[in-house]
DSSP file (Angstrom, degrees, kcal/mol; ACC not computed):
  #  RESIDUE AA STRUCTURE BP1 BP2  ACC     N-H-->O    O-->H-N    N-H-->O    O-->H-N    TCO  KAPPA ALPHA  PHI   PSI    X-CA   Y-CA   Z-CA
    1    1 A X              0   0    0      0, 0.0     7,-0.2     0, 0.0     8,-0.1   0.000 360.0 360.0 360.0 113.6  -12.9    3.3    6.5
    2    2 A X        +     0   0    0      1,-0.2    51,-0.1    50,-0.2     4,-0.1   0.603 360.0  46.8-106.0 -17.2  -11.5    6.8    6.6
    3    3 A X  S    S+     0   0    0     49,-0.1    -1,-0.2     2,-0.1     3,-0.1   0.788 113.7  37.5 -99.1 -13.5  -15.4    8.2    7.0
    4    4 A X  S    S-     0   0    0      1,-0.3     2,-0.3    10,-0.0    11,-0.0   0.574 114.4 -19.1 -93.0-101.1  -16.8    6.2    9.4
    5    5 A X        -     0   0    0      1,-0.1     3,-0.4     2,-0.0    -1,-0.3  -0.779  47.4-123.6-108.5 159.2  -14.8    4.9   12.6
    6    6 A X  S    S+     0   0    0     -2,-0.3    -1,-0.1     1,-0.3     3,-0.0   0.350 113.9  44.2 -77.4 -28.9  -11.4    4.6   13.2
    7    7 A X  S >  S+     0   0    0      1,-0.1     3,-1.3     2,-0.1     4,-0.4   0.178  85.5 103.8-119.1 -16.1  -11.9    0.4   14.1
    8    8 A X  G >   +     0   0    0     -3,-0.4     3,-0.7     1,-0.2     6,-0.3   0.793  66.7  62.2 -44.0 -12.4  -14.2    0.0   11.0
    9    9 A X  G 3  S+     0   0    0      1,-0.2    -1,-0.2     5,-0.1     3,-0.1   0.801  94.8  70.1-107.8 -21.6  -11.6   -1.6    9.0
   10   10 A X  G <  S+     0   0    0     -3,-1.3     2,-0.3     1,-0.2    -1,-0.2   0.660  92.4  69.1 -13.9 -43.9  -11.6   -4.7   12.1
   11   11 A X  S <  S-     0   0    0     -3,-0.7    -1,-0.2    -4,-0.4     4,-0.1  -0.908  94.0-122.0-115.6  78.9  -14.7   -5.6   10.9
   12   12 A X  S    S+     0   0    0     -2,-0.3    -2,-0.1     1,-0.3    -3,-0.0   0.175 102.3  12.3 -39.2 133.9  -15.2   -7.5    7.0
   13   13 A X  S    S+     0   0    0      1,-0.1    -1,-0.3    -4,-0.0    -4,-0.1   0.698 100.6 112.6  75.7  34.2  -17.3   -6.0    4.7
   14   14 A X        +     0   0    0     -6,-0.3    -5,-0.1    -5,-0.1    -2,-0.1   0.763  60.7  89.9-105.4 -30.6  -17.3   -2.3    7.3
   15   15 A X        -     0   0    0     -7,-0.3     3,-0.1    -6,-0.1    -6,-0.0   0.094  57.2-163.4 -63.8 168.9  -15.3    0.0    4.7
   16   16 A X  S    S+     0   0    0      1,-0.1     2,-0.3    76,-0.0    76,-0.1  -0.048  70.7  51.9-133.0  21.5  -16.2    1.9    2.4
   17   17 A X        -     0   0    0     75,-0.1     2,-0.2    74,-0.0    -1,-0.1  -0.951  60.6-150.5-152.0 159.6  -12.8    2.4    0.3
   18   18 A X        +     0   0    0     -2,-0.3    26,-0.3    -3,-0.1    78,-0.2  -0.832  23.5 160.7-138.5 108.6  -10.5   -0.1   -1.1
   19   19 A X        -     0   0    0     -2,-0.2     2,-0.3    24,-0.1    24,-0.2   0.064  35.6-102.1 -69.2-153.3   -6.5    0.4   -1.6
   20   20 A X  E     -A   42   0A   0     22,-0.7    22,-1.5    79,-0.1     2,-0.8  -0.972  21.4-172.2-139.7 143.3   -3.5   -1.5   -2.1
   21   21 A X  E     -A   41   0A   0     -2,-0.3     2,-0.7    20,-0.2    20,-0.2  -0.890  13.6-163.7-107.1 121.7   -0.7   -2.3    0.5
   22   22 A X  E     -A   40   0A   0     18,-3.2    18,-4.8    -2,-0.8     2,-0.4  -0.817   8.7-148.5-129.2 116.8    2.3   -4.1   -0.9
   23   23 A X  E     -A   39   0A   0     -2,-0.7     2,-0.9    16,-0.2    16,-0.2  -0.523   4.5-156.0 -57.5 123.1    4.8   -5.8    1.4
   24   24 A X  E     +A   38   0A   0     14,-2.6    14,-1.2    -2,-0.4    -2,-0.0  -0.936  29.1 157.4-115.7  97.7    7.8   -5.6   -0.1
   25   25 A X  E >  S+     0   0A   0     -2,-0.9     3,-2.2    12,-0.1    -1,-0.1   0.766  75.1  63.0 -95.2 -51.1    9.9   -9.0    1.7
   26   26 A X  E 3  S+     0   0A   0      1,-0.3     2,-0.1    -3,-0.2    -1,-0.1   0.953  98.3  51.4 -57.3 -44.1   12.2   -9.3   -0.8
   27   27 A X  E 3  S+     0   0A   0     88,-0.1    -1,-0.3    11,-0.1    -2,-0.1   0.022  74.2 153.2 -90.2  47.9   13.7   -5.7    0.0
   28   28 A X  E <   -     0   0A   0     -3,-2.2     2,-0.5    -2,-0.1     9,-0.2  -0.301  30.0-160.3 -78.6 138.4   14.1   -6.6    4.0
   29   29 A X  E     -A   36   0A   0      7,-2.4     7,-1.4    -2,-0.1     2,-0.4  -0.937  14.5-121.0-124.7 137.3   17.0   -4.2    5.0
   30   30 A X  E     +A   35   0A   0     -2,-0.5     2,-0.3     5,-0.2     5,-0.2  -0.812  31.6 177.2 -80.8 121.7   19.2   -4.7    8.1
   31   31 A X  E >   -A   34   0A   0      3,-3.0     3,-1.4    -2,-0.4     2,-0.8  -0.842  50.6 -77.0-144.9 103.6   19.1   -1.9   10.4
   32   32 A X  T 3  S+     0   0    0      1,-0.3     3,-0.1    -2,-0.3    -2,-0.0  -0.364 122.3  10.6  59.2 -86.5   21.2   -2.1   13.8
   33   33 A X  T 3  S-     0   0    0     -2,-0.8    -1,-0.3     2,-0.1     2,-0.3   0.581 132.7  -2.8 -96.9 -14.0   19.0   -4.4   16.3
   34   34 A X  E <  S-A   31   0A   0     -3,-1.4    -3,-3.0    -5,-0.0    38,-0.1  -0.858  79.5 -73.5 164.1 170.2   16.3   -5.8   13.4
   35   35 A X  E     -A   30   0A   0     -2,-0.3     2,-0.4    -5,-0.2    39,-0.4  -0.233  30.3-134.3 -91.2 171.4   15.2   -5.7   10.2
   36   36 A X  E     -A   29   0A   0     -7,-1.4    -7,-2.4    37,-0.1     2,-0.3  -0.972  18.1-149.5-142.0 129.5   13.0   -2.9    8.0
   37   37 A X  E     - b   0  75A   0     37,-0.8    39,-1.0    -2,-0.4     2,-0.4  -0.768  13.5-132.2-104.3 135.5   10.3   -4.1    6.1
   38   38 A X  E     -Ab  24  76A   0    -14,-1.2   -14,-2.6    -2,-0.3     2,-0.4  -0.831  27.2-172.2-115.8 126.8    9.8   -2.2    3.4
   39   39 A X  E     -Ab  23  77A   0     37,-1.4    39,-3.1    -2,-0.4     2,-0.5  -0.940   5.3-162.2-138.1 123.0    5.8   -1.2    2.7
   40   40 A X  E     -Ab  22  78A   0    -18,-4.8   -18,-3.2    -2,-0.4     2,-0.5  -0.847   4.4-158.6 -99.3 144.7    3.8    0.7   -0.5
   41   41 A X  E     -Ab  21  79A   0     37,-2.0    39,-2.7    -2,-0.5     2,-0.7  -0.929   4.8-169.0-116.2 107.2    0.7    2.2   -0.4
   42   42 A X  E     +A   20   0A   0    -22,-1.5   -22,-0.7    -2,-0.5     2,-0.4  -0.867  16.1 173.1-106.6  94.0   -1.4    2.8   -3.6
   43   43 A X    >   -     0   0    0     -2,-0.7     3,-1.4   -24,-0.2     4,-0.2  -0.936  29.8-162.3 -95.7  96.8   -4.4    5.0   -3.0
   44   44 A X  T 3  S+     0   0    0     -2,-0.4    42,-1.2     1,-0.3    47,-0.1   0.131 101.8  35.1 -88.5  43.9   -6.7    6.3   -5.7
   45   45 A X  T >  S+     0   0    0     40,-0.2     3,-0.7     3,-0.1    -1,-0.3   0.099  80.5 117.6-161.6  37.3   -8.0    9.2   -3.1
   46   46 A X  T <  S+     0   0    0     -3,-1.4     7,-0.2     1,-0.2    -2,-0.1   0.543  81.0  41.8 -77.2 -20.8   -4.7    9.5   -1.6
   47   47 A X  T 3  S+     0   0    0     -4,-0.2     2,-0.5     2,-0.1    -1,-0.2   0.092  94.1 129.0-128.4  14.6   -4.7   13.3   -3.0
   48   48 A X    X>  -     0   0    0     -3,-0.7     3,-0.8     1,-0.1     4,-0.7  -0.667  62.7-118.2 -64.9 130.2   -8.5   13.8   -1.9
   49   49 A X  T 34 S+     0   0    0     -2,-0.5     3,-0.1     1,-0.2    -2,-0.1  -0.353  91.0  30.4 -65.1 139.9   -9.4   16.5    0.0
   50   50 A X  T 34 S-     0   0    0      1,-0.1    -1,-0.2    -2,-0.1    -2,-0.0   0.641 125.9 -70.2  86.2  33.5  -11.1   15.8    3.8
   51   51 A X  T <4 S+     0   0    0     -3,-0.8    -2,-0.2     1,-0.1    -1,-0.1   0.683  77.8 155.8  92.2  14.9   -9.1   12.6    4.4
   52   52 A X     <  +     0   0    0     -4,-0.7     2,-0.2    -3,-0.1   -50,-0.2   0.305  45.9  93.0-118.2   0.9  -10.7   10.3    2.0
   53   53 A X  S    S-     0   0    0     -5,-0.4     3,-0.3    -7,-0.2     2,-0.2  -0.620  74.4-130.3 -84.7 161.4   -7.5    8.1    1.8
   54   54 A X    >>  +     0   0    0     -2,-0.2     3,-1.0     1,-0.2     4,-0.9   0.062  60.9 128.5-111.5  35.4   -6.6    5.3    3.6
   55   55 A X  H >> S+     0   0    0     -2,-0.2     4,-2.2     1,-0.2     3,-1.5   0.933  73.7  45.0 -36.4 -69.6   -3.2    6.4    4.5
   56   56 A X  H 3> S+     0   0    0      1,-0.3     4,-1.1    -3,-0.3    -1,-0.2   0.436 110.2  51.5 -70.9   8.9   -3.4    5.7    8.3
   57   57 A X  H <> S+     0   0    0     -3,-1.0     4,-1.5     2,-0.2    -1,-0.3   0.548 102.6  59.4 -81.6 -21.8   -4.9    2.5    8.1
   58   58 A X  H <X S+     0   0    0     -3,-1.5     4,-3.5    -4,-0.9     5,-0.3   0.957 113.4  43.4 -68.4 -64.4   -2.2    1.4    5.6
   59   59 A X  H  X S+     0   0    0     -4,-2.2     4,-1.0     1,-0.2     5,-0.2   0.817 109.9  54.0 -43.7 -44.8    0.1    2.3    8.6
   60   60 A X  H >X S+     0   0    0     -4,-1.1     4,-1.0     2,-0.2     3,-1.0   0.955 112.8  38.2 -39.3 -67.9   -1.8    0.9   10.8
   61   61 A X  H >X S+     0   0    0     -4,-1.5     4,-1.6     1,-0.3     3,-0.5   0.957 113.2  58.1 -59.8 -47.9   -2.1   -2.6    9.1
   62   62 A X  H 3X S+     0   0    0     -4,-3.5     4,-1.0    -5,-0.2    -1,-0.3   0.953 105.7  49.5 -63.5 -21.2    1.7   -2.3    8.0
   63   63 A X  H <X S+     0   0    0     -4,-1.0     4,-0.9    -3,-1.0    -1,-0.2   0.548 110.3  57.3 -86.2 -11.1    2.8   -1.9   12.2
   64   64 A X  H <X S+     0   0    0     -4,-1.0     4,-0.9    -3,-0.5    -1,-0.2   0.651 110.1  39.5-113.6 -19.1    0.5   -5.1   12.7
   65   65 A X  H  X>S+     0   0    0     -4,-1.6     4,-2.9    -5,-0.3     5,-1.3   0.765 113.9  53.6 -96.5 -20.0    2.5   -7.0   10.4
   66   66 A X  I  <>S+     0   0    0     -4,-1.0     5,-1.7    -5,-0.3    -2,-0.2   0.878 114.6  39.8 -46.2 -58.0    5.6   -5.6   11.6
   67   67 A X  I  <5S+     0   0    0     -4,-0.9    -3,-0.2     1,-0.2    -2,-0.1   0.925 132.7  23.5 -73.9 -37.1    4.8   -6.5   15.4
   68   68 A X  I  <5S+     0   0    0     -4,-0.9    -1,-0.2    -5,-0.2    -3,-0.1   0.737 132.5  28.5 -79.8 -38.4    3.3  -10.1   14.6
   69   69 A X  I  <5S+     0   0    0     -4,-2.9    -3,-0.2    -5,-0.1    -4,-0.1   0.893 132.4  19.8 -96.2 -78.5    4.7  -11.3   11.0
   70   70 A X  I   <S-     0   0    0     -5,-1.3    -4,-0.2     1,-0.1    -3,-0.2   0.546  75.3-151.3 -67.1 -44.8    8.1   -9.7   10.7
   71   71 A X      < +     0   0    0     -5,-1.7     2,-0.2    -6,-0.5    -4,-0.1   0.663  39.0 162.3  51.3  22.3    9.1   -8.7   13.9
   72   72 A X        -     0   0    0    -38,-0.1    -1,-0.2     2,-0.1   -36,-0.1  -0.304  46.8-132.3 -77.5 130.2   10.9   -6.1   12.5
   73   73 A X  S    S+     0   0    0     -2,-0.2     2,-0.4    -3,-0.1   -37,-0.1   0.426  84.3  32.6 -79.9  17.8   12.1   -3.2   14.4
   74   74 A X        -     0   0    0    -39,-0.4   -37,-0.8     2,-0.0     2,-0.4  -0.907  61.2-157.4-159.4 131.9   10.9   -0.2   11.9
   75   75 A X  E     -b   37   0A   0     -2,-0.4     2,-0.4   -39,-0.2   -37,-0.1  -0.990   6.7-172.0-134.2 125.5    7.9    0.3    9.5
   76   76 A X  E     -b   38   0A   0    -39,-1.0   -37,-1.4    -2,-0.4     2,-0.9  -0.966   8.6-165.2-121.8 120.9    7.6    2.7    6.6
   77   77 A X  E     -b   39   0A   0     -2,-0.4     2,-0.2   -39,-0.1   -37,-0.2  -0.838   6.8-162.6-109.5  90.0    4.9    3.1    5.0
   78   78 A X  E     -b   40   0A   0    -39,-3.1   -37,-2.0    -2,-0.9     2,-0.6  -0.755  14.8-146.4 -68.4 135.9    5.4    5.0    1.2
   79   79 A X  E     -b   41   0A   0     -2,-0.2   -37,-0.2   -39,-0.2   -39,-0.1  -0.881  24.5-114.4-109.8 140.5    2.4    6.3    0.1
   80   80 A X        -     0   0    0    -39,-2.7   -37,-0.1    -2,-0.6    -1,-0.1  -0.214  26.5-170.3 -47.0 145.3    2.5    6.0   -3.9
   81   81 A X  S    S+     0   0    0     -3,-0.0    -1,-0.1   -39,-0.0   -39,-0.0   0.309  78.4  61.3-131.2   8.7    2.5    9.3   -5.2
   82   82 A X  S    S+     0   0    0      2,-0.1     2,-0.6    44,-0.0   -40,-0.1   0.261  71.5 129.7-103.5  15.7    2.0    8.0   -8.7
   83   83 A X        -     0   0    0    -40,-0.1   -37,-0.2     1,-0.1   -40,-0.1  -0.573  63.3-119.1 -68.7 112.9   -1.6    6.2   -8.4
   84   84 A X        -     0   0    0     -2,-0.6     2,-0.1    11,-0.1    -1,-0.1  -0.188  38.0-143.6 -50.5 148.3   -4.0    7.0  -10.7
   85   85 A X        -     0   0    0      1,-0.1     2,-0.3   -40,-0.1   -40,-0.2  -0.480  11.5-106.9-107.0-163.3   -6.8    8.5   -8.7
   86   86 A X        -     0   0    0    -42,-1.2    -1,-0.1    -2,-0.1     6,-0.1  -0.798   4.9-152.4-127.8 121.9  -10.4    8.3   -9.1
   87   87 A X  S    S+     0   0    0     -2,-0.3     2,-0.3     4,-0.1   -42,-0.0   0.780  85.3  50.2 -79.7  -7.0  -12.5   11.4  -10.4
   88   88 A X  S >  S-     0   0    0      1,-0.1     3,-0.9     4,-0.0    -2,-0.1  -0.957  85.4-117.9-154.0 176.1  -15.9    9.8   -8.1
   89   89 A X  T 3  S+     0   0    0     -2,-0.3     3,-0.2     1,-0.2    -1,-0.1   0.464 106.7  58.9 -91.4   2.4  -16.4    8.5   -4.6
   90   90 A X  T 3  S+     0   0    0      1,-0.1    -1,-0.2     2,-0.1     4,-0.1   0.203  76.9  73.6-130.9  27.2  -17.3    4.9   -6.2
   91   91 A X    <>  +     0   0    0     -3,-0.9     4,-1.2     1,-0.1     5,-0.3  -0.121  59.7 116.4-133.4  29.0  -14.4    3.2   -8.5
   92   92 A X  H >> S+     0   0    0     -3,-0.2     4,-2.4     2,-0.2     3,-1.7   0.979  71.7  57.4 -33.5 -93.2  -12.0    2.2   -5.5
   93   93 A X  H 34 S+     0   0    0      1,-0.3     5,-0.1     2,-0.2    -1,-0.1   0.480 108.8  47.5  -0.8 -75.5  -12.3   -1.2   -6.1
   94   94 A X  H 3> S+     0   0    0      2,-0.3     4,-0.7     1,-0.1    -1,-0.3   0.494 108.7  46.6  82.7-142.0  -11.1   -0.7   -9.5
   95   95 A X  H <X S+     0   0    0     -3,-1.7     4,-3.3    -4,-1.2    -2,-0.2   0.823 107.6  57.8 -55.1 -71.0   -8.5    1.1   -9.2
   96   96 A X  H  X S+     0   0    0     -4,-2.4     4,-0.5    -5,-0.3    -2,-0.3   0.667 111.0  42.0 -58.2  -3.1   -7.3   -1.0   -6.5
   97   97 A X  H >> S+     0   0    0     -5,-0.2     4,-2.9     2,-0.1     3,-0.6   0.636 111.0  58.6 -97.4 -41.9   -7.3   -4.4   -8.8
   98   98 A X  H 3X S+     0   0    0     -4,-0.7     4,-1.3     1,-0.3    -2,-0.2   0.841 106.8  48.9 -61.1 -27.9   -5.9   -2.5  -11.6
   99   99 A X  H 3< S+     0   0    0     -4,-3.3     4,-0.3     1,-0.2    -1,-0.3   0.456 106.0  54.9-108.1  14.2   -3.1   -1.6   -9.5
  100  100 A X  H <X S+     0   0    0     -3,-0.6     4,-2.3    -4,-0.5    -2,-0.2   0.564 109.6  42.0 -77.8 -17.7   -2.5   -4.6   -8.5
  101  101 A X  H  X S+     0   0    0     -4,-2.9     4,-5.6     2,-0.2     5,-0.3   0.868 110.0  59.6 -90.9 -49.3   -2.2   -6.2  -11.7
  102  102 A X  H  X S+     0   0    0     -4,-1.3     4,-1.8    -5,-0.4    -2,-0.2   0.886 110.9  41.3 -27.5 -64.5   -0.2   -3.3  -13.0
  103  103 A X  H  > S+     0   0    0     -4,-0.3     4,-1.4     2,-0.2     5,-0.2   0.958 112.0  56.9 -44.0 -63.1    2.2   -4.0  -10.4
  104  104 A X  H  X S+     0   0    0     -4,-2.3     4,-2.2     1,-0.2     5,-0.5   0.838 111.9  42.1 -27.7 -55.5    1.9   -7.9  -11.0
  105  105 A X  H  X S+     0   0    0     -4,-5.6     4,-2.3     1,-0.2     5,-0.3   0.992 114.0  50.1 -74.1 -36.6    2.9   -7.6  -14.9
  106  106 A X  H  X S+     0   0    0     -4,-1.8     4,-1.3    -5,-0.3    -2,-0.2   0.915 112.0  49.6 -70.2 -35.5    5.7   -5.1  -14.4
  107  107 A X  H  X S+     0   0    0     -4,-1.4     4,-0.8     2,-0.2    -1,-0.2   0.677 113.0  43.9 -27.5 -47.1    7.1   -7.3  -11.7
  108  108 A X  H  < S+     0   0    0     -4,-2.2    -1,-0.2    -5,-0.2    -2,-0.2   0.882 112.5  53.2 -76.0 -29.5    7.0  -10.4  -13.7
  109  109 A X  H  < S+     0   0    0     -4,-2.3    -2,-0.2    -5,-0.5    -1,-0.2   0.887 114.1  37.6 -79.2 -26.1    8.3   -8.7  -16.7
  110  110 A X  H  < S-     0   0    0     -4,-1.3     2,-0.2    -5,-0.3    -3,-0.2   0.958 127.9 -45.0-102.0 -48.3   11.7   -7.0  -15.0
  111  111 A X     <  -     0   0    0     -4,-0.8    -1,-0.3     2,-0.3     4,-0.1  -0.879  52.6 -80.7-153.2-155.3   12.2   -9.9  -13.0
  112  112 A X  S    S+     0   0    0     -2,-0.2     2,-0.3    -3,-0.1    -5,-0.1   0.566 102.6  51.2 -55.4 -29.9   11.5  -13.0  -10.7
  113  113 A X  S    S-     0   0    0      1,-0.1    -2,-0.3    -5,-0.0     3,-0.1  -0.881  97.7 -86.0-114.1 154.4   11.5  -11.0   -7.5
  114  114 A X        -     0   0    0     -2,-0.3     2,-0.7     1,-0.1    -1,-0.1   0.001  52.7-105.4 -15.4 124.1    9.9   -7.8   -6.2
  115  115 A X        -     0   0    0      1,-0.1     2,-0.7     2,-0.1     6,-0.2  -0.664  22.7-135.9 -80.6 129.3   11.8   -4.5   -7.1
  116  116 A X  S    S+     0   0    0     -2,-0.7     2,-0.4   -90,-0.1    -1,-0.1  -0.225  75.1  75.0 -65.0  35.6   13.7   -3.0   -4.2
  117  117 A X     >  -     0   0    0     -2,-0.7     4,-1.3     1,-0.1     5,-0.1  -0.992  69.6-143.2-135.8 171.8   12.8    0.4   -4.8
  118  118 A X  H  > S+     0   0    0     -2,-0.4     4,-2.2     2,-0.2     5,-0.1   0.826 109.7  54.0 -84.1 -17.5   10.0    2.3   -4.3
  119  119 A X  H  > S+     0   0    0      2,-0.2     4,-1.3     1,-0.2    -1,-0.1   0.999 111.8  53.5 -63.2 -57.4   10.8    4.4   -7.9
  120  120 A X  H  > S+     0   0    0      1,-0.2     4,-0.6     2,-0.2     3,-0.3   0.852 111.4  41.6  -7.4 -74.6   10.8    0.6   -9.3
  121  121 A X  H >< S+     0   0    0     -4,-1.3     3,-1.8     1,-0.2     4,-0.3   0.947 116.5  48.1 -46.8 -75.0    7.5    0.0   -7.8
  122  122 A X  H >< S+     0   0    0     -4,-2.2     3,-2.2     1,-0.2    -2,-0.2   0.762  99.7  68.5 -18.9 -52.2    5.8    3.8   -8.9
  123  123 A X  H >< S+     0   0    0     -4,-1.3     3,-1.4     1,-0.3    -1,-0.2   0.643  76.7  77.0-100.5  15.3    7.0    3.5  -12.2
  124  124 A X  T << S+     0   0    0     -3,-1.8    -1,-0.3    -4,-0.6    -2,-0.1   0.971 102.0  55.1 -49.6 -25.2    4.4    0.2  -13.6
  125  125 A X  T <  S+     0   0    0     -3,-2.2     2,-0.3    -4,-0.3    -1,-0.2   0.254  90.1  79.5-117.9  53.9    2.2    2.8  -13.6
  126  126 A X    <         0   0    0     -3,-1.4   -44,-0.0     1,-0.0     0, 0.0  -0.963 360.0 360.0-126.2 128.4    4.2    5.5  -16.0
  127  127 A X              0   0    0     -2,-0.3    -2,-0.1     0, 0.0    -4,-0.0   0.512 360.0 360.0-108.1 360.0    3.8    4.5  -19.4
């Protein structure tokens, strides 16, 4: 919740925006000590003015899977820069299913696993 408090998003049903974060496992990268887990962020108010995306909470939630799931010694958070956005403060929701399913079908369609890039990823939603 990028308008109220900083710990709203702790609490089900406290937000008031909805994205997507997509774990990307399949494109786990070896780097020195530990792994990098590879993380997207699909925001349709990612390119709203006064904050009104949920970038750092995507980071947030991606370091908390890092430190707990993964144990992975780096987290990178791409924020999408191809999400369609949202022309009013109330079609989050949405957006966010639509670009999950839009992922979902382009993913099934090029293959069995998650694409290892982020262009990969971007371009379900290039027509």
């Amino acid at each position: 919740d990028s308008l109220g408090s900083g710990d709203a998003w702790k609490k089900a049903g406290s937000g008031s925006h909805w994205s997507l974060l997509v774990i990307n496992v399949c494109a786990r990268q070896r780097e020195g000590s530990g792994d990098r887990i590879q993380y997207w962020h699909f925001d349709s108010m990612a390119n709203a003015g006064g904050g009104g995306g949920n970038g750092g909470i995507a980071a947030i939630v991606a370091r908390k899977f890092d430190d707990h799931i993964f144990k992975s010694s780096k987290c990178d958070v791409q924020q999408s820069t191809r999400t369609p956005q949202q022309s009013n403060g109330y079609d989050c929701g949405l957006h966010t299913l639509f670009a999950a399913e839009t992922i979902g079908r382009k993913q099934k369609a090029n293959s069995s696993t998650m694409a290892h890039s982020q262009d990969a990823l971007q371009s379900a939603f290039v027509a």
